[in-house]
C-alpha positions, 0 to 999 in steps of 0.5 A, a space after each residue: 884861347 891866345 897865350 902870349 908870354 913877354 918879360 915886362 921887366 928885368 927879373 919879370 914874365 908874364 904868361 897871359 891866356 887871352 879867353 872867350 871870358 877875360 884874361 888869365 896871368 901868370 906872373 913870375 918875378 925872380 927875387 935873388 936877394 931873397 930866400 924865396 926864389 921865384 915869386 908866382 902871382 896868378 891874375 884872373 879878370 873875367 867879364 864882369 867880375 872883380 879881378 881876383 888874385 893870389 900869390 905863392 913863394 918857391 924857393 930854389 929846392 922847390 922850383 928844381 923839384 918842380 922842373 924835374 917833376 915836369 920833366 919826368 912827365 914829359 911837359 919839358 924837354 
């Protein structure tokens, strides 16, 4: 597996994992204006398949409980 991470656009990054099976993304959009923070969609395209995806909203207070929490279990510095 190959990660790479690249911001495509102001406000925009894109994780990608790069498998011997397709492509994996991670795209995390960041919408200030609104009340959802952050916007994270997950992209998936495997060989042969339809590329399938889903999206979720976080809002401030649940992405800096998400951070703790990566923090608490030593996934971040």
């Amino acid at each position: 597996m190959r990660t790479t991470f690249h911001e495509v656009e102001l406000g925009k990054a894109v994780i990608q994992n790069a498998t011997e099976v397709g492509t994996e993304q991670l795209v995390v959009t960041v919408h200030p204006e609104s009340k959802a923070a952050i916007q994270i969609q997950i992209r998936q395209d495997t060989n042969g398949s339809s590329p399938t995806s889903s999206s979720i909203a976080i809002n401030a207070h649940g992405l800096e409980q998400l951070v703790r929490w990566l923090r608490e279990e030593g996934a971040l510095s």
